[in-house]
C-alpha positions in Angstrom: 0.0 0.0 0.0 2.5 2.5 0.6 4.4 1.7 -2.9 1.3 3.0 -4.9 0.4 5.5 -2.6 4.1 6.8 -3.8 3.8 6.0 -7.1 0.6 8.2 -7.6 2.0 10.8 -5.5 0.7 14.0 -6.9 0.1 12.7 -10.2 -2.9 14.4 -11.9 -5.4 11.9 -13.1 -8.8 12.6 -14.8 -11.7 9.9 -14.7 -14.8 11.1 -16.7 -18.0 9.1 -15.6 -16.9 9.9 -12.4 -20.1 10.5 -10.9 -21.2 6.8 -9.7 -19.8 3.1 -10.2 -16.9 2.2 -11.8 -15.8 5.8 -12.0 -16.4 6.7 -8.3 -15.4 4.1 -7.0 -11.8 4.7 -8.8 -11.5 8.4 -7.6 -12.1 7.9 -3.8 -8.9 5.1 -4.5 -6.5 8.0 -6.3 -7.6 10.2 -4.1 -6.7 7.6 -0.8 -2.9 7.5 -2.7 -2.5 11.0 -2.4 -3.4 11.8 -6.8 -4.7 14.7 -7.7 -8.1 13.4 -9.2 -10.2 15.8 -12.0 -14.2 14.5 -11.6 -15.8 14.8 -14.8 -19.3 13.7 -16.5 -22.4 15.3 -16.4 -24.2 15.4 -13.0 -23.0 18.0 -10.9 -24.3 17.5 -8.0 -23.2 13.5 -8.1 -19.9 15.2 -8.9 -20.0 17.3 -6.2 -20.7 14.5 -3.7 -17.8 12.5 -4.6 -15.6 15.4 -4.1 -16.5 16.1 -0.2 -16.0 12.2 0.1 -12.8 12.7 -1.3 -12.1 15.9 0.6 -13.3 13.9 3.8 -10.3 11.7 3.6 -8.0 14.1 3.4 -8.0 14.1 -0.8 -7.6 16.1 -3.3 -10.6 17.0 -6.3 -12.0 19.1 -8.6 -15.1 19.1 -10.5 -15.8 20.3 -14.3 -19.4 19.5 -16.1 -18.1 17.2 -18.9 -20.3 15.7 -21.6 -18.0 13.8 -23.7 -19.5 13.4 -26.3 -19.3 17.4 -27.2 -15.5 17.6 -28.2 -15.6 21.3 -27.1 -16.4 19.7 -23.4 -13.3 17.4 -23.1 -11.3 20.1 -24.4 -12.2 22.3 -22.0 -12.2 19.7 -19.2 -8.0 19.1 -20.6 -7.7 23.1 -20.5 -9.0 23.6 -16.9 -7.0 20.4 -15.4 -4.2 22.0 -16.9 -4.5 25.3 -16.1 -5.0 24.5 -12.2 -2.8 21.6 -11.9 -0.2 21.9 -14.5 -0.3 18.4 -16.0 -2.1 15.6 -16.8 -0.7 12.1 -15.7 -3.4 9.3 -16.3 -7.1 9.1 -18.0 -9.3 7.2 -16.8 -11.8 7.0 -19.9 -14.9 5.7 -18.4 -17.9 7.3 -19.2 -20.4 5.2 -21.0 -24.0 3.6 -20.7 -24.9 0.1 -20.8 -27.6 0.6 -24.2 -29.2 -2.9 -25.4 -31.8 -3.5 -28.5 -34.9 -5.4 -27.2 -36.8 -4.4 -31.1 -37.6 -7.6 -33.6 -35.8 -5.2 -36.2 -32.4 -3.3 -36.2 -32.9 0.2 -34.2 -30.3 2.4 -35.6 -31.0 5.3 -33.4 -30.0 3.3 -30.3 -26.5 1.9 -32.5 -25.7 6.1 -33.3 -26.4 7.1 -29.5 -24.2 3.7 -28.0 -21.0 4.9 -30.8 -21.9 8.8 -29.8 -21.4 8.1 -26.0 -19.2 4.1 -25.8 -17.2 5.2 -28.3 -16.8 8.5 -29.2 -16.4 9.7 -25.9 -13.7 8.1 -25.3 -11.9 9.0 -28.4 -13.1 12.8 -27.4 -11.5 12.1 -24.6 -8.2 10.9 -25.2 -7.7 13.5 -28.6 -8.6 16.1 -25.8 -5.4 15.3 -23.2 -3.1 13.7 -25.8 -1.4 17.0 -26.5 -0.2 17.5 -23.3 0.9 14.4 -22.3 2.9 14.4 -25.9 4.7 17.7 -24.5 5.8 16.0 -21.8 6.7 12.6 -23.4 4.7 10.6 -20.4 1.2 10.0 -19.8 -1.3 6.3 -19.1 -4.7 6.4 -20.7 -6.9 3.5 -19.5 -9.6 2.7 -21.8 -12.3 1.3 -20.3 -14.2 -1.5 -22.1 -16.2 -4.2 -21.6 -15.8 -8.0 -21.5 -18.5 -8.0 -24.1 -16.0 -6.6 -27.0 -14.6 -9.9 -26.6 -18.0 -12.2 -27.0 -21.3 -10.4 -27.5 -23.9 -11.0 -26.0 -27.7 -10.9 -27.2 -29.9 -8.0 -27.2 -26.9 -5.7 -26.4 -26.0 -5.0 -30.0 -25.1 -1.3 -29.6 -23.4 -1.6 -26.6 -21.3 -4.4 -28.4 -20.6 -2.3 -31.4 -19.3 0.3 -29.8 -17.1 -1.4 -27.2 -15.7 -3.5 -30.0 -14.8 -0.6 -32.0 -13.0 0.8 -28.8 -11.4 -2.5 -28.1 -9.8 -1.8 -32.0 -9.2 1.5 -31.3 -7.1 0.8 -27.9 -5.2 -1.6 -30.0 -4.2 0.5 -32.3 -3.7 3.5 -29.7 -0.9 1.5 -27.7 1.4 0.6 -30.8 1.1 4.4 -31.8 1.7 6.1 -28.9 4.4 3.8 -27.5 7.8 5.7 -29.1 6.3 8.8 -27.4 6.2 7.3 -23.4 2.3 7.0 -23.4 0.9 4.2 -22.1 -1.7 2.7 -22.9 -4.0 -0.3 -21.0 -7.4 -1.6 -21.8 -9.5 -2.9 -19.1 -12.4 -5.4 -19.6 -14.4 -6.0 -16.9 -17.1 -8.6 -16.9 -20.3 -7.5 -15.3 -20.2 -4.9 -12.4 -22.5 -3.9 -9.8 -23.1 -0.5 -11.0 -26.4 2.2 -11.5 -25.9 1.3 -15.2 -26.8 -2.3 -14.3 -29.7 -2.0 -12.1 -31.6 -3.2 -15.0 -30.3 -6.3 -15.4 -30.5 -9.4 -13.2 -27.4 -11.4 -13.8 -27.3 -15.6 -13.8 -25.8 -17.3 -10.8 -22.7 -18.1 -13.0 -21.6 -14.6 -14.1 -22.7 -12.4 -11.1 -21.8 -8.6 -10.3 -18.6 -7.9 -8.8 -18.0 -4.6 -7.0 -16.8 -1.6 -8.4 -13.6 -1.9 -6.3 -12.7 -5.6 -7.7 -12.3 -3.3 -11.1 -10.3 -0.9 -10.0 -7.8 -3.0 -8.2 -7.3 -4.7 -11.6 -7.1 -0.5 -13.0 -4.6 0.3 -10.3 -2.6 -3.1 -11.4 -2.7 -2.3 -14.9 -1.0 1.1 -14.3 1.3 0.5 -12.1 2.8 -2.8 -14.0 1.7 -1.2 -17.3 0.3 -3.9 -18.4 -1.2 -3.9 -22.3 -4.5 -5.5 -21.2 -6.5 -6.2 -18.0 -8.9 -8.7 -17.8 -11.3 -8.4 -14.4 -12.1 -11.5 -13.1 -8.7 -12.5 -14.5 -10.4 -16.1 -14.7 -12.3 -14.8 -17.8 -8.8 -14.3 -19.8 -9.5 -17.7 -21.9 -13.1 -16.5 -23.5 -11.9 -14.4 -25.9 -9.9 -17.1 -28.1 -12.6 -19.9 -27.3 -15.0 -17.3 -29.1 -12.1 -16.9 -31.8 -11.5 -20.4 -32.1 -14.9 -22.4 -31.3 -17.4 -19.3 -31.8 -20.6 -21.9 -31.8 -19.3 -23.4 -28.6 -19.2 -20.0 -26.7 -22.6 -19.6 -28.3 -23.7 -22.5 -26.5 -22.2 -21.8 -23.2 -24.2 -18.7 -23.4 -26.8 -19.9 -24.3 -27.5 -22.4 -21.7 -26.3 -20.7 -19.2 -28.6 -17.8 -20.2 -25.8 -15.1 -19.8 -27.7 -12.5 -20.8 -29.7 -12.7 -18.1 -33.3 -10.7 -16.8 -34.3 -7.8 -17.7 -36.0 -5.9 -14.8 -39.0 -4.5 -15.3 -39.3 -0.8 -13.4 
């Protein structure tokens, strides 16, 4: 514990979705190892809240209203950080909603809003802080995804699309960016006891984890700057058995019912 509370030190990291889950959940643990953490998405007042938690144990925060899917919003968000802090160390690109496709036919509306927040967003993101962290020839950007960009699951079609796109897009991002001392890591988390799952009740076989569980694996993957992160790490294999024996993982999903319930409000 006292090694990473070292090794994030002062470092300036910004996490947009920070609001709730995944996101809040990794600024209260910055914040506990002494970073200097920039809360962005677009609920204030959620904002807000995590900052006097963070404040309350001794932390450090700021707030700025982010909607990243408006490029002139994550540029600003990069400008402000910047301006107060000096630097930006580490993204934390999480802001995204879980968006399925229940209709009998394709609903392209919901595929353009999934790729306008999953996806674009993140890319918003990362163009906005690249610059700097290019100037100073450092800098870790951890992509967010979903264990879904590596087998699909039914009904969630646009939330697929886009967080295979960004799964490419990470891919691609590492080999670039490596010459210039940017890091960066993809994290793919299986399901997580998040707000943006409340909707869905998962099987007994591929339950919710905590929030927490995925940012120990985040904290991991930035410390050993590791390529990819895989949380649980037990899920590493699924990938190449969809790659190698797709029908198979079909099956396994499909008996297993791994899409699980939707919850009617």
């Amino acid at each position: 514990m006292v090694k990473k509370k070292l090794f994030f030190q002062d470092r300036v990291v910004i996490i947009t979705g920070a609001s709730s889950g995944i996101g809040r959940a990794a600024a209260l643990s910055f914040a506990a190892r002494n970073a200097r953490v920039v809360l962005a998405a677009r609920n204030v007042e959620r904002l807000e809240a995590v900052e006097r938690d963070i404040r309350l144990q001794g932390g450090r925060a700021m707030v700025i209203k982010t909607d990243v899917r408006l490029f002139a919003d994550t540029q600003r968000m990069a400008d402000e950080t910047i301006l107060k802090w000096g630097k930006i160390d580490i993204l934390i690109a999480n802001a995204g909603e879980y968006i399925h496709d229940y209709s009998s036919e394709i609903d392209v509306g919901l595929f353009e809003r999934s790729m306008d927040l999953n996806f674009f967003g993140t890319v918003n993101a990362v163009k906005s802080v690249l610059p700097e962290m290019r100037r100073n020839g450092s800098g870790h950007i951890v992509i967010v995804n979903s264990l879904d960009a590596k087998k699909g699951i039914i009904h969630d079609g646009p939330y697929v699309a886009a967080k295979s796109a960004l799964d490419g897009f990470g891919d691609v991002l590492r080999q670039e960016l490596k010459a210039e001392g940017v890091t960066v890591t993809s994290i793919y988390p299986a399901r997580v006891d998040t707000p943006m799952m409340e909707g869905v009740k998962a099987p007994w076989i591929s339950p919710k984890m905590s929030p927490e569980k995925v940012v120990r694996g985040m904290l991991r993957g930035i410390t050993k700057k590791k390529a990819i992160v895989i949380v649980p790490a037990a899920y590493f294999l699924l990938g190449s058995l969809n790659n190698m024996f797709p029908r198979l993982a079909d099956r396994i999903y499909r008996i297993f019912k791994i899409e699980g319930e939707k919850i009617e409000k």
